[in-house]
N, C-alpha and C positions, 0 to 999 in steps of 0.2 A: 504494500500500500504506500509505503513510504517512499520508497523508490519510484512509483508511478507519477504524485505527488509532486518527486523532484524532474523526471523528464516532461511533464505539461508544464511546471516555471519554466524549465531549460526553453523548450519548444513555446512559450509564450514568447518568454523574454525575447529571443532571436528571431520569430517572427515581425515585432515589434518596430527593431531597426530596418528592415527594408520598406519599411513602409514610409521612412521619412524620404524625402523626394533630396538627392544630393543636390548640392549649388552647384550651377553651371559656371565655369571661369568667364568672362569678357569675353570678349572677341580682341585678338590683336588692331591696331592701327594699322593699317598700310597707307602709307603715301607715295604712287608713282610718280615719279619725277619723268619726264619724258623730254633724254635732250638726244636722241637719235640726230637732228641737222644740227648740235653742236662743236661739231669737229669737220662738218664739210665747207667749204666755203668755193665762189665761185672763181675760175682761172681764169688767164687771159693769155690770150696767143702775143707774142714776140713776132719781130718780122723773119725774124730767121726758122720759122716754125713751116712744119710743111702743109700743101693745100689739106692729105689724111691729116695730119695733126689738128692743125684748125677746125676740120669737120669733127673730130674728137672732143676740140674744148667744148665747141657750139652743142654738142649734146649732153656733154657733162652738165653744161650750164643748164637746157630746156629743162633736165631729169632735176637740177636743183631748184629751180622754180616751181616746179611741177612738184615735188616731194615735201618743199620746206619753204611754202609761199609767206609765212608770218617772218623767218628766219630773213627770209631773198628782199623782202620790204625795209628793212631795218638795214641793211647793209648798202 
C-alpha cells in the first residue's frame, strides 16, 4: 500500500512539470547590410586601350548601372 502511495506522488509529481509550457528564447537580431556594389566602381578606357578593350569597359560600365543604379548616381 505504501509503496503504491509513493509511485502515484512519484507519477503525480512528474507528471506535473510537463505541463508547464517552457519559455521560448527571443528570436536573434539580424541586420543585413547589403554592400555587394561596394567594391565595384566604374572604368575608363585610356587612349592606348584597344577598340575589344573599350567595348569591354563600355559593358562593365552598362552591367554597373544596370546592377548598382543608387551606387552609379552618387559617383
Amino acid at each position: 500500500m505504501r509503496a503504491s502511495l509513493i509511485l502515484l506522488g512519484v507519477a503525480l509529481l512528474g507528471g506535473g512539470a510537463s505541463m508547464c509550457p517552457t519559455p521560448t528564447p527571443p528570436a536573434p537580431v539580424v541586420k543585413v547590410i547589403n554592400d555587394s556594389c561596394a567594391w565595384v566602381k566604374p572604368l575608363s578606357a585610356s587612349a592606348s586601350d584597344t577598340r575589344e578593350t573599350r567595348q569591354e569597359i563600355d559593358a562593365h560600365d552598362r552591367a554597373y548601372v544596370a546592377n548598382c543604379p543608387k551606387a552609379a548616381l552618387t559617383r
